[in-house]
N, C-alpha and C positions, 0 to 999 in steps of 0.2 A: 704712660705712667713713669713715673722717673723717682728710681730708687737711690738714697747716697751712702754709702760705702764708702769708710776713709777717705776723705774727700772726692769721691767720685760720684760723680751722678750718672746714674742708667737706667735709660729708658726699655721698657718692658712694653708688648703689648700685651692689649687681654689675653688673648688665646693661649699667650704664652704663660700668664699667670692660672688659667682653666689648668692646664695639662699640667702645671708643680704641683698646683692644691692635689688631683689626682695621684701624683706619685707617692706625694707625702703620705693620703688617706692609705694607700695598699701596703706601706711600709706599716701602716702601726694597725692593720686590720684583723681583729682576732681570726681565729681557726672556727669555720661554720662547722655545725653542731647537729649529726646526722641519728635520729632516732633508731638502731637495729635489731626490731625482733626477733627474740632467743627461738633456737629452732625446736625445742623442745615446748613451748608455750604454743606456735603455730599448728605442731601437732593436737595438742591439747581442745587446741579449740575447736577442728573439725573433729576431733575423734568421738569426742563426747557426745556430740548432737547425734553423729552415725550410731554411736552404741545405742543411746536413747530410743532412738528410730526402730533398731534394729526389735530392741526388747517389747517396746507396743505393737510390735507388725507378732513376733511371736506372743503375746500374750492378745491381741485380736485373732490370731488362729485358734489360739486353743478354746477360747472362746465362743468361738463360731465352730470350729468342731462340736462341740458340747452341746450349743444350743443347735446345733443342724440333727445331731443323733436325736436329740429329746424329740423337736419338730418334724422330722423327716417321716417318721409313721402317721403320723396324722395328716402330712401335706400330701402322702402318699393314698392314703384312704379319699383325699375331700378330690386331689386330682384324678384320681379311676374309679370312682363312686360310680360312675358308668357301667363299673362291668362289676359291682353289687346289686345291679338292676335287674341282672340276666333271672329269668325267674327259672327255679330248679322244676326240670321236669322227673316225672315218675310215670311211669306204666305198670299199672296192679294187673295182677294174674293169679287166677285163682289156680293152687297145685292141687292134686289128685289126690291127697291127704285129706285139705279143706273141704272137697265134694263129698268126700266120705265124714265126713265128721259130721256135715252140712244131714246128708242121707240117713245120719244116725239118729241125728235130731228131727228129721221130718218123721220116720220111722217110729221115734215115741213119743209122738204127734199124733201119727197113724195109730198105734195104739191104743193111747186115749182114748180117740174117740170110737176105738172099736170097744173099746170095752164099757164104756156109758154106752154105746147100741146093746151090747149083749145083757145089760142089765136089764134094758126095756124089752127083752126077748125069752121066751119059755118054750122051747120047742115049737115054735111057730107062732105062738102064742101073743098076743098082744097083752102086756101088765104095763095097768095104768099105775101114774105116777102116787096115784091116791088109793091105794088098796082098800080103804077101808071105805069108800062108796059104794063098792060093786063088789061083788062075789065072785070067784074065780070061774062059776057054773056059769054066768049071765054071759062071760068075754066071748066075743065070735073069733072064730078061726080066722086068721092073717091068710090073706090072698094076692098075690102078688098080684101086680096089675101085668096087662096083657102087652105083650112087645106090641109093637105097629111095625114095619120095614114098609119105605115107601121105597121103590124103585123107580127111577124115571131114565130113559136112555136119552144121553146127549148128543147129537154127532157133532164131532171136529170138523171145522171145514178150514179154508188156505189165512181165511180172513184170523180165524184163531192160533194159526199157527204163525202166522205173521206177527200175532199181538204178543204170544209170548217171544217173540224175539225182540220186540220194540222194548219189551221189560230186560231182558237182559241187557239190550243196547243202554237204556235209561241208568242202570247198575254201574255200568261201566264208564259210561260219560263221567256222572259224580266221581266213583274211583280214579277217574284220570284227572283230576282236579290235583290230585296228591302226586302225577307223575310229572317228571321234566325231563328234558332231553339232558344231557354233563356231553360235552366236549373237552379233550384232554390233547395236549400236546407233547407225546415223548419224544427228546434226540438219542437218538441212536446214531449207528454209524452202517455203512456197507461195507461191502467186501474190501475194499481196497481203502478203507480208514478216515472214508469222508463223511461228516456230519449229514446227517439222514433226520430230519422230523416225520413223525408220524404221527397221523391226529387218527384219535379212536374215538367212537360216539356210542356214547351206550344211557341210560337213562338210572334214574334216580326216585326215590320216592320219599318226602318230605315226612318226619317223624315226629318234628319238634319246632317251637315257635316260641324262643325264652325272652321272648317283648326288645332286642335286639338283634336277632338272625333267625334265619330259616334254616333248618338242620336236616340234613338230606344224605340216606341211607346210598351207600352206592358200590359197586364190588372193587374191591380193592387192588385187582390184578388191571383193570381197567383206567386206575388215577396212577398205580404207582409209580415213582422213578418221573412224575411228569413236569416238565418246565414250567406248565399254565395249565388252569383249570376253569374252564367257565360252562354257566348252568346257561341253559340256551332258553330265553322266554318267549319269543319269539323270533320269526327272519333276521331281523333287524337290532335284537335286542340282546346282546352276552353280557353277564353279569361275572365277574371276576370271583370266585370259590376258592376258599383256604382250605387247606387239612384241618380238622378239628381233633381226629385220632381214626386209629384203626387199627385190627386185631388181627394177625396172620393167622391165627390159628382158623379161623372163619372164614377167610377172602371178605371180608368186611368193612368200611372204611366210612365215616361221618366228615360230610363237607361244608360248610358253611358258607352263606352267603347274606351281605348288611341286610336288613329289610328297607333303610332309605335310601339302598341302591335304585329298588324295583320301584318302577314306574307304577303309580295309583292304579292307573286305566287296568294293567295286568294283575294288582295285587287282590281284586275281587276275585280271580279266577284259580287261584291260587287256595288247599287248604291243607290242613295236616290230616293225613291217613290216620283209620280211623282201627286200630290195632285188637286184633277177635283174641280165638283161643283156638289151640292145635289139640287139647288133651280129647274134647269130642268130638275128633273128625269119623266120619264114621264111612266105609268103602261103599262106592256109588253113588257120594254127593256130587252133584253140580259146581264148577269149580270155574271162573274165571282167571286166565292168565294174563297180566299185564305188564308194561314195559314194552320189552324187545323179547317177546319170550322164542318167538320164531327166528330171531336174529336183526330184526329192520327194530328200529328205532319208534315205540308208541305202534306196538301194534297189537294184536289182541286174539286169544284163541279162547276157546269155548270146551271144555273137559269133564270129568268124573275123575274122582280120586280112586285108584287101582289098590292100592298096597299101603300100606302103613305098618308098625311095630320095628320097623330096623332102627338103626342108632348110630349114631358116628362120635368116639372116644376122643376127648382133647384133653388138653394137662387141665388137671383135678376135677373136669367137668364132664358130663355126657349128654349131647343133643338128640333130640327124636326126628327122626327122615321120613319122611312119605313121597307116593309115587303118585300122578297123574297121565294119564294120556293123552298130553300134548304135544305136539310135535317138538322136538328137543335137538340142537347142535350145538357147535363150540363155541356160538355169539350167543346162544340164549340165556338171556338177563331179564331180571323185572322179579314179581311178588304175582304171587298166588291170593286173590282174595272170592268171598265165596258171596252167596247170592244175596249176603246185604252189605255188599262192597266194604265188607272187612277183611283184612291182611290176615291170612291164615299162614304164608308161608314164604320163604325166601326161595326165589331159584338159585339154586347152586351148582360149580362146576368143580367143589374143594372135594367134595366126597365121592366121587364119580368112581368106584371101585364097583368090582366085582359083577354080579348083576344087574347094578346102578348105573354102568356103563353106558347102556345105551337108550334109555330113558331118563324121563322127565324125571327131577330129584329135585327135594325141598328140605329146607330147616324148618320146620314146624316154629311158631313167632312166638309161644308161649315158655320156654326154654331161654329163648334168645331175648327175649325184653330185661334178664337183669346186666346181661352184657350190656345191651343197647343204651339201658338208661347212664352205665358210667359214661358210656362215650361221651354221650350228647352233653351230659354235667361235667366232665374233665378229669371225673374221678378217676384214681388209680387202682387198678385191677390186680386183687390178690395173689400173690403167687406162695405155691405150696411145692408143686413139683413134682407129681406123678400119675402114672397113666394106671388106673385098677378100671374096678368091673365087681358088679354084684356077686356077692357068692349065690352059686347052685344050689338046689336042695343035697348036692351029695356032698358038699363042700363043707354045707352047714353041719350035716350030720357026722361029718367027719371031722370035725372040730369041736362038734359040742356048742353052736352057734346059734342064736336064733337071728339076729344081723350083721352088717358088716360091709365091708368092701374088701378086695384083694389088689394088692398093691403086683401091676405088672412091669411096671416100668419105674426107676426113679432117673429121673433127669440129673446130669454132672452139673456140681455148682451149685442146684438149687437149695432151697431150706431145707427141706425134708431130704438130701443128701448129706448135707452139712450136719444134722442132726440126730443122722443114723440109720432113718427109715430104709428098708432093705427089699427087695425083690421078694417077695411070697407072706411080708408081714400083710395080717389082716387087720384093721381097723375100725376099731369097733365102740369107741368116744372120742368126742371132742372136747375137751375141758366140763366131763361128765356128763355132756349131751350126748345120746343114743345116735348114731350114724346106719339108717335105714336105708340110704340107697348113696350112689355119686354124687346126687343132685342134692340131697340133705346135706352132705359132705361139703356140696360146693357152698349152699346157700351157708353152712356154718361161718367158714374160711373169708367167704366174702365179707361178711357184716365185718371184718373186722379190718384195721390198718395197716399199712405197710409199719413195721418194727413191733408190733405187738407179740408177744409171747403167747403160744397155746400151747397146752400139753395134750398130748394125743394118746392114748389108751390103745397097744397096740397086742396082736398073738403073733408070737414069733414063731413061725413054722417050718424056717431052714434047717432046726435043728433037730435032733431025735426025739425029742420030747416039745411038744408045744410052749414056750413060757410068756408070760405076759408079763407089759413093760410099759412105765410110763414116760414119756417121752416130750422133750420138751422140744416147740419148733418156732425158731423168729421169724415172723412172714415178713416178708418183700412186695414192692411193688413190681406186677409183671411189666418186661420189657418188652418191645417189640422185635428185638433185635434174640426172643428167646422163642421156644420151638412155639 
């Protein structure tokens, strides 16, 4: 290319014209033009969606708080509905009150109809219903009819003495239907501080059956303190048992075990003991001992009840003892039942005092089924908090009394400490109910709730003069961890 310039001509090549155009374009090229977001706007923008976020994540909690408290009682009911299934057990007993009241009533029963006989009677006399048919001259004298006594002598021979043992043995088979062997595994330690297990075997007897467990009676110095608990069905067969509860004051303790744990084939052989009455034992009945009563595990003695009327004093309550003649040590465990394989009686080693020492000793079962039945139900057992005893007739007479209890002991801590109740106060109402014995006392105290208010109706007799006081007591639930 050739350029002319004041008369000059010059040649250019392209390349050389590419790279002028270039120079010229950068000389006259505006200033590029850079967008920079304000740093106050960049915040703006992520802050707001976080706050946002922030304030539905707190208003879905309280949300769901709200709707969890309204739901959570009824999610709670439909999820353990299961164990509203448990059916409540009870054991009725008739008390020595109701036989008399019962005797009162049969009594003018008996009356009745003595006295429609004595109507139809005249000094021997027969008077018909219809006087006015016959004449009093016409009646023939009443002749009693003649006795008969047949006598026939029977001799006993080996074969009959045999048969009533086959009936005892029969009694007992069924009764052991109700027995199981409980295996326990306590750690301890020995002397020089090394871990020691110890497994104890002693037996159990089934009291209850609330359509999801089998509830099984068993002593409590035997499970407690133990790592594992298992009911033994057979060789081959341990079933795993929880604590259900249990009562120091007794040596007494309820164990639990699923019922679709147990194998079918076993659970035919299996029933619930069938629970009598202690108030009519009467001395020199026949008495079956079952359990471990000898100390071996299901084994079985053969007895007559010896002794009966002692008692054994516990906080607000008093149980009935009786004695048997069967061989007795410091393993013997099991229930006493009698010749129609009813449980008359707990074997016991809590009350072993005095001349109970070294015999055979029982809780009479008819005292002890309203303990039994909170066990088995989970209910909380009453606490009041003191150790009395019937008044004397001289007690009474010396008071001016016709009932009552004598308060001997009051327990530290308890309601009735708290409340006032004092060593030698007699009590003689319970919220204007008559208090006739311990056991009236207890049954009062019981029917009622842990925090419930009763006022007590008491004679204060620590002081010179007798004075009477009514006293207000809040019951508690008893602990175990109290005498």
């Amino acid at each position: 290319m050739q350029v002319a310039k004041k008369g000059m001509v010059i040649n250019m090549s392209k390349n050389d014209q590419d790279n002028k155009i270039n120079d010229q374009d950068k000389k006259f090229e505006f200033i590029k033009e850079q967008v920079i977001v304000k740093k106050h706007k960049k915040i703006k923008r992520y802050l707001l969606p976080l706050l946002f976020n922030i304030s539905m994540a707190i208003m879905f909690g309280l949300i769901a708080a709200v709707t969890f408290c309204i739901a959570e009682p009824r999610l709670y009911a439909i999820l353990h509905k299961e164990k509203d299934d448990r059916l409540p057990i009870t054991f009725p007993t008739n008390y020595p009150d109701d036989a008399d009241n019962e005797d009162d009533i049969d009594d003018e029963d008996d009356n009745t109809n003595l006295g429609n006989d004595h109507m139809g009677e005249n000094n021997g006399v027969n008077v018909s219903n219809n006087s006015e048919d016959k004449d009093i001259d016409d009646i023939e004298p009443y002749t009693p009819p003649e006795q008969v006594i047949v006598e026939q002598k029977i001799r006993a021979d080996m074969e009959d003495y045999t048969s009533m043992y086959d009936e005892i043995r029969r009694v007992a088979n069924s009764a052991n239907q109700s027995i199981v062997r409980v295996s326990s595994t306590i750690n301890r330690k020995d002397w020089f501080g090394n871990p020691v297990n110890k497994k104890v075997e002693t037996t159990g007897i089934i009291i209850a059956n609330n359509g999801k467990e089998l509830l099984i009676l068993v002593s409590l110095d035997r499970i407690k303190g133990a790592s594992s608990i298992h009911v033994v069905i057979s060789d081959t067969h341990y079933l795993e048992a929880k604590m259900q509860d249990y009562e120091n004051d007794i040596n007494l303790a309820v164990i639990a075990i699923d019922l679709e744990d147990i194998p079918s084939v076993y659970m035919n052989n299996l029933k619930v003991a069938s629970l009598g009455e202690s108030y009519t034992l009467a001395l020199g009945s026949p008495i079956l001992a079952l359990g471990n009563p000898n100390g071996y595990p299901i084994s079985m003695e053969v007895g007559v009840i010896t002794s009966k009327g002692s008692s054994a004093i516990i906080t607000d309550n008093k149980l009935d003892l009786f004695n048997t003649n069967i061989m007795d040590n410091e393993y013997s465990d099991g229930v006493i039942v009698n010749m129609k394989g009813e449980v008359i009686g707990i074997i016991t080693r809590a009350f072993k005092e005095g001349v109970n020492n070294d015999i055979n000793t029982n809780i009479g079962i008819s005292k002890l089924k309203n303990i039994i039945e909170r066990m088995v139900n989970g209910k909380p057992r009453i606490y009041f908090g003191i150790i009395a005893q019937e008044l004397t007739d001289d007690a009474k007479a010396q008071h001016d009394l016709a009932l009552g209890i004598y308060v001997n002991e009051v327990e530290a801590n308890s309601p009735a400490y708290k409340a006032g109740i004092k060593i030698g106060d007699i009590i003689t109402k319970v919220n204007d109910n008559i208090v006739s014995s311990l056991n009236s006392f207890y049954n009062m105290v019981s029917n009622c709730e842990p925090g419930d208010e009763i006022t007590v109706n008491v004679k204060r007799t620590s002081q010179s003069t007798d004075k009477e006081l009514d006293i207000k007591v809040i019951l508690e639930e008893k602990g175990n961890n109290k005498k």
